[in-house]
Every structure is written in structure tokens, then in C-alpha cells.
N, C-alpha and C positions, 0 to 999 in steps of 0.2 A: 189835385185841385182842378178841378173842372170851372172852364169859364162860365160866365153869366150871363149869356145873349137875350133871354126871356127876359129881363129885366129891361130892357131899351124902349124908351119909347116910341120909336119908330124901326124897328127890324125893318132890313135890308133896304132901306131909303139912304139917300147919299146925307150928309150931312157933313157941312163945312169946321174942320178942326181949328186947333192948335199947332207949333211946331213941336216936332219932339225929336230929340235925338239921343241916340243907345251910342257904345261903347262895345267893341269886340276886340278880343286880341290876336293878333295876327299869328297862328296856329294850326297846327293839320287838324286837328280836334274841333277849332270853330269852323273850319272849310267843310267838314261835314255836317255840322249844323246848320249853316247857310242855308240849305235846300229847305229844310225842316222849317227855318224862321221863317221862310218865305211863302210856304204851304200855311202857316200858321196866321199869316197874312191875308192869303188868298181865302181862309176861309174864316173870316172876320174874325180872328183871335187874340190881336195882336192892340185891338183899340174898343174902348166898348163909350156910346152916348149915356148919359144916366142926369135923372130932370127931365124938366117939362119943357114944351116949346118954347119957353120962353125966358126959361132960366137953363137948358139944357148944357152940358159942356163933355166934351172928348175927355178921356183918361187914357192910361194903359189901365188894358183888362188883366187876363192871368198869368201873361207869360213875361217873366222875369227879363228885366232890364236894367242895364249898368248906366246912368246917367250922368257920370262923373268918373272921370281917369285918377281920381283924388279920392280920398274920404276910407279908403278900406270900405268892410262890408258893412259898419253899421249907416254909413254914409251913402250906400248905394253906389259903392265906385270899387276901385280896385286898388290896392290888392285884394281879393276872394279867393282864395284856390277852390274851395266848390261849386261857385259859382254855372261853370261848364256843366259840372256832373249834375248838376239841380235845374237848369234848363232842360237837361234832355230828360230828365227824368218827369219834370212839366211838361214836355210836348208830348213825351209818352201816355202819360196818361192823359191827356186831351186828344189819344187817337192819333197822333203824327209819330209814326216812328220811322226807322234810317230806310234811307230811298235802297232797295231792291239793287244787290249789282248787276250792272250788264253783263250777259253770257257773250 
């Protein structure tokens, strides 16, 4: 799944959100993704605008997020056990894959 930036009505202009807050579990599996979420970030992935000026509003765009420590997966929360393995398999195909070891 490929995110949807063409879609935005103002590509790469700042534009004032909402709050939003994810959920990760404290894991050597998410400690490798960190870097990942954070590239995913960096290159607009992670939040997409959608509307007009004047009805416009922030979402999350394609990359999977936990918003709730409750609910299991139909809830958007946890417990998910694939949850992990389907994030990286999203960032993979959106071109972010595991940072390169240092030699």
C-alpha cells in the first residue's frame, strides 16, 4: 500500500494539525523499527492533509498505527500479534526498509 501525497491540497506547505498519539511496545523488534517510523516521518508518510482550505484536516496517511493500549486489533489497539510484522511490511513497500549495519 502506497501512501497518497498527490492527493493533498497543498504538497510540502506546513499545515497546522491535530494531536495524535500511537502506541508501541517496548521490544527489540520495535527498537528496530524506530528508525524506520522515523524516515517515514521525515519523508511525509506518516500524516497526510485531505480538503480544501477551508475545510482541510490532518489524518494518519498509510502507515499503520496503534491508538489505543485496549481494544485488540479490531479496536485499533493491542493485543495484535501482527501488528509488528505488517508495519514493516508497510514501510517496506513504501521504500523504507531496515537501516544498513555499521561495518
Amino acid at each position: 500500500m502506497a501512501c497518497a501525497q498527490e492527493d493533498q491540497p497543498s504538497p510540502g506547505e506546513p499545515f497546522h494539525g491535530g494531536v495524535f498519539e500511537a502506541f508501541l511496545p517496548d521490544s527489540e523488534k520495535t527498537r528496530k523499527l524506530v528508525p524506520r517510523l522515523k524516515e517515514a516521518f521525515r519523508q511525509g508518510l506518516t500524516f497526510t492533509v485531505t480538503g480544501t482550505d477551508t475545510g482541510a484536516r490532518v489524518s494518519w496517511d498509510c502507515i499503520p498505527h496503534k491508538t489505543s493500549i485496549h481494544g485488540g486489533k479490531s479496536g485499533n489497539g493491542y493485543p495484535d500479534s501482527t501488528y509488528l510484522t505488517h508495519l514493516s511490511e508497510v514501510l517496506t513497500a513504501n521504500g523504507i526498509g531496515e537501516p544498513r549495519a555499521k561495518s
